[in-house]
C-alpha positions as CSV (number, residue, x, y, z in Angstrom):
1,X,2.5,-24.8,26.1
2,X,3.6,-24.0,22.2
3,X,0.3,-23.6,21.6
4,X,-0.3,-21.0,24.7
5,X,2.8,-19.3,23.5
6,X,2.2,-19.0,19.4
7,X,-1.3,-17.5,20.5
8,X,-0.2,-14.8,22.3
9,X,2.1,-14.2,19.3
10,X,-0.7,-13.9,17.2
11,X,-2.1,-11.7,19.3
12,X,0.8,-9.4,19.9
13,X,0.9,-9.1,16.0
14,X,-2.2,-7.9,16.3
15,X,-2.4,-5.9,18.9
16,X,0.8,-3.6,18.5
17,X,-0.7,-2.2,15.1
18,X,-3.8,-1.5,16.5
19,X,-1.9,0.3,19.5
20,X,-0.1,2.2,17.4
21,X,-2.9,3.3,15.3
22,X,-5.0,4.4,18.4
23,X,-1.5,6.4,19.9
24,X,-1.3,8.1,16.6
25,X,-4.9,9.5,16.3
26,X,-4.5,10.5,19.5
27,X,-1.1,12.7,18.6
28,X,-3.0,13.8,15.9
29,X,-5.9,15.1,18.1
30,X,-3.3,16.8,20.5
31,X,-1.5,18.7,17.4
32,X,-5.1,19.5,15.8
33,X,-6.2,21.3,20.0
34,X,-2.4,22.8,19.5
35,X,-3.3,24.7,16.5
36,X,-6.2,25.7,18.3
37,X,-8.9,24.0,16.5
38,X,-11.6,20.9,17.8
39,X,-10.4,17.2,16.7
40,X,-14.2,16.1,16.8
41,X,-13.8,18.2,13.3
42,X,-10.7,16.0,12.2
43,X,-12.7,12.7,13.1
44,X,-16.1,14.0,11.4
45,X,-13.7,14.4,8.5
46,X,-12.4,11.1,8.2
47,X,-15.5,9.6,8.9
48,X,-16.6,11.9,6.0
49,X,-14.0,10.6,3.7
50,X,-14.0,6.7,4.6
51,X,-18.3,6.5,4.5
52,X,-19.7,9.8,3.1
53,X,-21.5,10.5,5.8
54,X,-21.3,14.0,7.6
55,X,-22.1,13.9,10.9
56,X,-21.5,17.5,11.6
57,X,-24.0,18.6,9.4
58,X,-26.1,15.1,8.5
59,X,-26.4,14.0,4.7
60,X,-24.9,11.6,2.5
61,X,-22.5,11.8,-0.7
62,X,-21.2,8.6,-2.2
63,X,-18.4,10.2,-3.9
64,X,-16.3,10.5,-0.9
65,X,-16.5,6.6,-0.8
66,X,-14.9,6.3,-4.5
67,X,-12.2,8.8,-4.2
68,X,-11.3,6.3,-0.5
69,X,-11.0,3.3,-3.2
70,X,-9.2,5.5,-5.8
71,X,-6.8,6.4,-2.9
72,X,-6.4,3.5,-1.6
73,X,-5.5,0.6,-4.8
74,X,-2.3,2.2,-5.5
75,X,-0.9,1.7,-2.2
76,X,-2.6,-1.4,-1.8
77,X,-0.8,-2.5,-4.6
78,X,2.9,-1.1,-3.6
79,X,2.3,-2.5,0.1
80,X,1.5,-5.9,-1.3
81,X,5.1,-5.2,-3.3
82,X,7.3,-4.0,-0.6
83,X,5.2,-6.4,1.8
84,X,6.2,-9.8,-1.0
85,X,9.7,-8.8,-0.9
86,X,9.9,-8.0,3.2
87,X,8.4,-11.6,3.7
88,X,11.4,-13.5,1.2
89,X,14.0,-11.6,3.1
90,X,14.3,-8.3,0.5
91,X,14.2,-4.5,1.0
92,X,12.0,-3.6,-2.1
93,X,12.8,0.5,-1.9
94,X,11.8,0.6,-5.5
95,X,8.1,-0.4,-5.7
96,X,7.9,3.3,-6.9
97,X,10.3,3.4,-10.2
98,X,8.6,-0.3,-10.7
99,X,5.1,1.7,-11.0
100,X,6.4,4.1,-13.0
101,X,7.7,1.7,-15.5
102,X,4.6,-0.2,-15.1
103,X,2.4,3.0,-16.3
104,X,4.8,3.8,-18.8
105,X,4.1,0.1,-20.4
106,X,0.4,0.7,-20.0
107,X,1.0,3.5,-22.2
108,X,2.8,2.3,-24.8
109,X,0.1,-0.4,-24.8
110,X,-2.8,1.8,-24.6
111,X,-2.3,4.1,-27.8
112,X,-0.4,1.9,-30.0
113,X,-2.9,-1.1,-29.7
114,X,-6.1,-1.5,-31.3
115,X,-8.5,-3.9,-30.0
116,X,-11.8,-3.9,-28.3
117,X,-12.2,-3.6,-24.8
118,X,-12.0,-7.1,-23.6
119,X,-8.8,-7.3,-24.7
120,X,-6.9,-4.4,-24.7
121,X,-7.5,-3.7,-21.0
122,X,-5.9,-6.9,-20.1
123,X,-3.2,-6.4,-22.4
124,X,-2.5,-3.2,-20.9
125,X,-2.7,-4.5,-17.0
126,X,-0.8,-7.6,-18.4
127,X,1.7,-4.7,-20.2
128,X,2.0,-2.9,-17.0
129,X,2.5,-6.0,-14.3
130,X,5.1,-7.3,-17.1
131,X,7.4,-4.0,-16.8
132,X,7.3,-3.6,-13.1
133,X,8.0,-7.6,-13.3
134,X,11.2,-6.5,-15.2
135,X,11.7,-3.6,-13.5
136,X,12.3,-5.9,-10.4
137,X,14.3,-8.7,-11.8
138,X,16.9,-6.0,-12.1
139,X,17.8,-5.5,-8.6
140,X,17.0,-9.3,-7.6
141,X,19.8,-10.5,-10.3
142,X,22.4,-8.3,-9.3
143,X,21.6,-9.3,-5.7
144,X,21.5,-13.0,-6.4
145,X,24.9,-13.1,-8.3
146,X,26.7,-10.5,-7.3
147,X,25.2,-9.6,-3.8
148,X,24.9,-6.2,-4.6
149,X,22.6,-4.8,-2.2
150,X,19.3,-4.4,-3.5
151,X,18.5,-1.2,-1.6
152,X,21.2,1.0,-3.6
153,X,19.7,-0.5,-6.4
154,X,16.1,-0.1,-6.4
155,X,16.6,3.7,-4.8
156,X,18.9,4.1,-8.1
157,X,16.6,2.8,-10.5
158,X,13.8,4.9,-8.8
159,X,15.1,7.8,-10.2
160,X,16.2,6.2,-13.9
161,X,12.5,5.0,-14.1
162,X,11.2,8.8,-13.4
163,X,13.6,10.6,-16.2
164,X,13.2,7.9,-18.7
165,X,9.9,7.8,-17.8
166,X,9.4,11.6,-18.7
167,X,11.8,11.1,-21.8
168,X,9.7,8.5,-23.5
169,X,6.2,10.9,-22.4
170,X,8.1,14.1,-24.4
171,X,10.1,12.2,-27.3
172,X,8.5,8.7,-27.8
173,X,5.1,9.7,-27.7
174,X,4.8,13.2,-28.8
175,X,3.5,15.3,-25.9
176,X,2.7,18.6,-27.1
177,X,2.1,20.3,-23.9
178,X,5.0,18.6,-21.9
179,X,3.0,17.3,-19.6
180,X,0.8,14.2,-20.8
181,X,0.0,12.6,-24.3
182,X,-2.9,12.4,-26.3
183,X,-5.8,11.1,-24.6
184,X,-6.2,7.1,-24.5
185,X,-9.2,5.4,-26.7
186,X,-12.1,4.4,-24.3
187,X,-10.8,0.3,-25.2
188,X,-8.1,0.7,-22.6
189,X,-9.7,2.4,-20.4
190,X,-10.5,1.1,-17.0
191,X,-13.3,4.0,-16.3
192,X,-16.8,3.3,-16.5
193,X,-19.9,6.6,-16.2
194,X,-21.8,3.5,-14.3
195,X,-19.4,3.7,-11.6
196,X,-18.9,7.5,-11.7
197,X,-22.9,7.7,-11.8
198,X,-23.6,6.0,-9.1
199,X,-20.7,7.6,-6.8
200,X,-22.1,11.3,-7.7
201,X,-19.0,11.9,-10.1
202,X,-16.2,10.5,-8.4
203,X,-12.7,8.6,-10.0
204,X,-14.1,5.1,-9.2
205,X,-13.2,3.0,-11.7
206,X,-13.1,-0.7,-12.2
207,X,-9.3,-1.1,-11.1
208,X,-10.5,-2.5,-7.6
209,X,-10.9,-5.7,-9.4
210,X,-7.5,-6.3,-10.0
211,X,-6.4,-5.2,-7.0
212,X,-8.7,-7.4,-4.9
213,X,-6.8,-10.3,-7.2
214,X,-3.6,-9.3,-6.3
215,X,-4.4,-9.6,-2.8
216,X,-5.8,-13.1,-2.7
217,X,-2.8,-13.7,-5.2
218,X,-0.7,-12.5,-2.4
219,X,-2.3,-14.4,0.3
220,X,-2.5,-17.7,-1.8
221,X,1.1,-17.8,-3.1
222,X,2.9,-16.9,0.1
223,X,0.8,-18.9,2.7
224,X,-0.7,-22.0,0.7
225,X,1.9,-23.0,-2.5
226,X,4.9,-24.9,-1.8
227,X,6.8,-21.9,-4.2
228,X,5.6,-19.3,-1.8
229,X,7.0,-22.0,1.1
230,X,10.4,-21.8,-0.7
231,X,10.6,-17.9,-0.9
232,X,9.5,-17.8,3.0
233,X,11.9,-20.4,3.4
234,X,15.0,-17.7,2.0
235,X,13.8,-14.8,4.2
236,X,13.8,-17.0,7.7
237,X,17.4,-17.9,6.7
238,X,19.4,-18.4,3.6
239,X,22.1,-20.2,4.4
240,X,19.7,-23.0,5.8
241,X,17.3,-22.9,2.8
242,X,20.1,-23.3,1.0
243,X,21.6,-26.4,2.4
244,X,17.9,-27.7,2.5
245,X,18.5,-28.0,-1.6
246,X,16.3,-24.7,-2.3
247,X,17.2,-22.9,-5.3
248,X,18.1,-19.5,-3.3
249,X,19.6,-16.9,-6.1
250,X,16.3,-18.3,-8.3
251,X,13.6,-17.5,-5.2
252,X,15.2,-14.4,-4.9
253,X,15.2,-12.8,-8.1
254,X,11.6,-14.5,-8.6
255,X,10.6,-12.8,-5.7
256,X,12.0,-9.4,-6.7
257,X,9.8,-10.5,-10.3
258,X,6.7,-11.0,-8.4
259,X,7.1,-7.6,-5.9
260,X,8.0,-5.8,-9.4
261,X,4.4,-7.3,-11.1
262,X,2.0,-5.3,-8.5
263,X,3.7,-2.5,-8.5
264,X,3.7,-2.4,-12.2
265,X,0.0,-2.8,-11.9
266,X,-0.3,0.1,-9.5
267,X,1.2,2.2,-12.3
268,X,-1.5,1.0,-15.6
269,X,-4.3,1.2,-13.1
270,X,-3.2,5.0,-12.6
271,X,-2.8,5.7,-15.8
272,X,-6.0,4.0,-17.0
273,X,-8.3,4.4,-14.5
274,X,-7.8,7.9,-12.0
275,X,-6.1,8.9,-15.4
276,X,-7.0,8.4,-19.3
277,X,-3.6,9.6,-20.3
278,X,0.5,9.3,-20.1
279,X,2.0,12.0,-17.6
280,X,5.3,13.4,-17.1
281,X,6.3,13.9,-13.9
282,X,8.1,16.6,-12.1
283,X,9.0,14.1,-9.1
284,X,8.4,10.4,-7.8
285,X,4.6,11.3,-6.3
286,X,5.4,9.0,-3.1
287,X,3.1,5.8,-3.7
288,X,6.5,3.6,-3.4
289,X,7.3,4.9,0.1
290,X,3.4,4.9,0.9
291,X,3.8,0.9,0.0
292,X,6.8,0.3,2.6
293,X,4.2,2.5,5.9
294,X,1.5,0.4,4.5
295,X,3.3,-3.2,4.6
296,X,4.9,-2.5,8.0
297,X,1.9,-1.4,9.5
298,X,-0.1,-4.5,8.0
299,X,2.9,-6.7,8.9
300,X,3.4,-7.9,5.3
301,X,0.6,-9.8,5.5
302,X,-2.2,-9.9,2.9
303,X,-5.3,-9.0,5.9
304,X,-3.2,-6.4,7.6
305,X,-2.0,-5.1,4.4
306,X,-5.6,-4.6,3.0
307,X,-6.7,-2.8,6.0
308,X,-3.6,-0.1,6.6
309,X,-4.0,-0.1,2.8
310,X,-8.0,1.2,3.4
311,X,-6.4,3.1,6.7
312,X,-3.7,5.4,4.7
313,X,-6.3,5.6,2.1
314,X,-8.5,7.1,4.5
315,X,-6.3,9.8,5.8
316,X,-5.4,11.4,2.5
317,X,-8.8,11.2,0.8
318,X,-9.7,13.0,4.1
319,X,-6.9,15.3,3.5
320,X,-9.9,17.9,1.3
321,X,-12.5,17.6,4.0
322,X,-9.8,18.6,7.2
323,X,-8.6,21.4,5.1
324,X,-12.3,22.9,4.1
325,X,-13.2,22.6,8.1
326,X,-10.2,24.6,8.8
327,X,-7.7,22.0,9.8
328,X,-4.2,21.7,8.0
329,X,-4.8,18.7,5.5
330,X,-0.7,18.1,6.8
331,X,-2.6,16.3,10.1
332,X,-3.6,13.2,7.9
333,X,0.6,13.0,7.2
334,X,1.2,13.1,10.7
335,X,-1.3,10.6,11.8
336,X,0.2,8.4,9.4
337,X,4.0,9.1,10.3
338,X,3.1,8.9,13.5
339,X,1.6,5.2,13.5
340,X,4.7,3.9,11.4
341,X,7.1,5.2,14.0
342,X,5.2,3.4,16.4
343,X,5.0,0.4,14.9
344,X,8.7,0.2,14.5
345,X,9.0,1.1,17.8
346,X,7.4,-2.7,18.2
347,X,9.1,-4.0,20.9
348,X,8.8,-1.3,22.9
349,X,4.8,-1.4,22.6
350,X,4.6,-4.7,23.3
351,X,6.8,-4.2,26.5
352,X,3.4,-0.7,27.2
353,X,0.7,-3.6,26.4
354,X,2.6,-6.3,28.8
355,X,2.6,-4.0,31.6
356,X,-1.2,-2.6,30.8
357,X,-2.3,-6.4,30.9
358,X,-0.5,-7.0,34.2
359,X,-2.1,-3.4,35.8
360,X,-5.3,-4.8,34.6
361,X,-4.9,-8.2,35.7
362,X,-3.6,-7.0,39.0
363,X,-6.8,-4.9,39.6
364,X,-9.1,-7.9,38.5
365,X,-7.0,-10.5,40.9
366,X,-7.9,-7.4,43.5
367,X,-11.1,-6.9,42.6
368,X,-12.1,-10.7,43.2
369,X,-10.4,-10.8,46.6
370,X,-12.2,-7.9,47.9
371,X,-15.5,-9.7,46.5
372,X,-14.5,-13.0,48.3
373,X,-13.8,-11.0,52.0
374,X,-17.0,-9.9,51.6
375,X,-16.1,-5.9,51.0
C-alpha cells in the first residue's frame, strides 16, 4: 500500500509539469490566433530553434542548435541555484546578484592573470563559482544567526552586486567606452572556432561542460551523500533536524555557499564564453528570476531541472525566428509565464488530472461492460 501510494506521487510529480507545459502552449496558440496570425508558425519556430530544422520551408542550419545551448546554461545554472536552496528549505531570490559577482571575478581573473589555457580557464570558473560562493554565504549567515530573512537579503544584494558590479567595470578596470573593458586574452576564454565552425557561426562554446558537471554535482550531492541528506534533512523540518544532533545554522549557510557557487559560474561562463569581455550593465538581465520558473517547473530536481532548463531555453532562442515569421517574440514570455502559474497552481492540477483519470476510467469500466453484454 506505501508502495501504491509513493508511486502515484512520483507520478503526480511528473505529470502536473508536463500538464502545465501542454496548457501553456496551448494559451500561447490561442493568443498567437488572437493576434490574428497561424500557431503552426509559432511551433515551426520553436522546432526551428530547439533542432534547426525548418519545416515550413525544409533545410537545416546547425546554428540554431548552439544559440539553444548558449540560452539555455545560464539558466541551467541559476535553476540548479535557486532549485539547491528550495530543496534545504531557502528562498535563493539572489541567484542573479550571485552571477553578477560571479562574472565580475571571472574578470578580474581573466585580465589580470597570465597563464596558458589549461589553467587560466579553470582559475577563472574556479574565480567565478568562488564569488557567487561568497556572494551566498552572505544571506545564509545573517539567516543562520540572526534569522534575518534571506529573501530581503538576497533581493538587497541583487541590486549592490549590479552597481558595484558597474563601478568596478568603469573605475577598477578602465573601461573607456562605459560599457565593457578591454577584450580578454584567448587563455581565458571558453570559445573555441571548432565549435562555432561546425554550428555555422553560432555562440557555442565549451561552457556546456561545466554546466553538465554542475548538474551531476547537483544530483550527486543532494540525493546520494550523507551532507546532501543533512541539508534535505533542514528543509523537511528544522526544529527536528536539529534535535536529531544536525548542525542546522552550518547546513544552512553551506547551502546558501553551494546555491551561490553555480550561480557564480553562470556569471564567468557569460562573460567568457557568449562574451570575451567585462560589461556594465544598465539593469539585472533576468537570468536570476529565469533560475526560480526553471527550478519550480523542474521541481528542484536535477532531471526536471535540466529539461525546463532546455524548455525555457527553447522559447527565447525561438524568440528571433517567431518575430521574423510575424509573430510577437513576447509569445515565448507568455508561454513561459503561463506554465509557471500553472505549476503553482499545483494542487489544483492535480485535482483536473484526478478527475480526467476517473472520466477515463469511467468510460473504460463502461466500455468493458458493453463488450461483456454482448453490445
Amino acid at each position: 500500500m506505501p508502495k501504491i501510494q509513493a508511486n502515484k506521487a512520483n507520478n503526480s510529480k511528473i505529470m502536473v509539469p508536463l500538464f502545465a507545459v501542454a496548457l501553456g502552449f496551448a494559451l500561447g496558440s490561442i493568443v498567437v490566433l488572437i493576434t490574428g496570425k497561424n500557431p503552426l508558425m509559432m511551433f515551426n519556430a520553436i522546432i526551428q530553434g530547439s533542432t534547426g530544422i525548418n519545416l515550413a520551408r525544409g533545410g537545416f542550419n546547425p546554428r540554431h542548435i548552439g544559440e539553444l545551448v548558449i540560452q539555455s546554461m545560464p539558466i541551467l545554472l541559476t535553476g540548479l541555484s535557486v532549485g539547491f536552496a528550495f530543496r534545504t528549505g531557502l528562498f535563493n531570490i539572489g541567484a542573479e546578484g550571485q552571477l553578477m559577482a560571479g562574472s565580475l571575478a571571472a574578470t578580474a581573473i581573466a585580465l589580470t592573470v597570465k597563464a596558458p589555457v589549461f589553467i587560466h580557464v579553470p582559475m577563472v570558473l574556479l574565480a567565478g563559482m568562488a564569488a557567487g560562493a561568497a556572494w551566498g554565504a552572505i544571506p545564509g549567515f545573517l539567516k543562520a544567526k540572526f534569522n534575518v530573512h534571506e529573501v530581503v537579503v538576497t533581493i538587497m544584494l541583487n541590486y549592490i552586486a549590479l552597481h558595484f558590479n558597474n563601478w568596478s567595470i568603469l573605475k577598477v578596470f578602465g573601461s573607456v567606452d562605459r560599457v565593457k573593458t578591454a577584450e580578454f586574452p584567448v587563455t581565458a576564454l571558453l570559445k573555441d572556432p571548432w565549435l562555432a565552425a561546425i554550428t555555422n557561426g553560432s555562440r557555442l562554446n565549451w561552457g556546456f561542460l561545466p554546466v553538465i558537471l554542475a548538474i551531476l554535482a547537483y544530483w550527486f550531492i543532494l540525493e546520494k551523500t550523507t551532507f546532501g541528506f543533512g541539508l534535505r534533512a533542514v528543509g523537511f523540518n528544522k526544529d527536528a533536524a536539529k534535535y536529531a544532533g544536525m548542525k542546522v545554522e552550518r547546513n544552512m549557510v553551506l547551502s546558501m555557499v553551494i546555491a551561490g557557487a553555480f550561480a557564480g559560474l553562470a556569471g564567468a561562463i557569460i562573460t567568457t564564453g557568449t562574451f570575451s569581455f567585462g560589461r556594465a550593465l544598465t539593469a539585472a538581465e533576468g537570468y536570476g528570476f529565469d533560475g526560480i520558473a526553471v527550478a519550480l517547473v523542474g521541481m528542484n530536481k536535477a532531471p526536471g531541472i535540466l529539461l525546463a532548463g532546455l524548455l525555457f531555453g527553447m522559447l527565447k532562442s525561438a524568440g528571433p525566428l517567431m518575430q521574423s515569421a510575424g509573430i510577437p517574440r513576447e509569445i515565448g514570455g507568455i508561454i513561459q509565464a503561463s506554465i509557471v502559474m500553472l505549476v503553482a497552481m499545483k494542487l489544483g492540477l492535480e485535482r483536473i488530472l484526478l478527475l480526467l483519470r476517473g472520466n477515463i476510467q469511467g468510460l473504460s469500466f463502461l466500455s468493458s461492460d458493453s463488450e461483456e453484454a454482448g453490445v
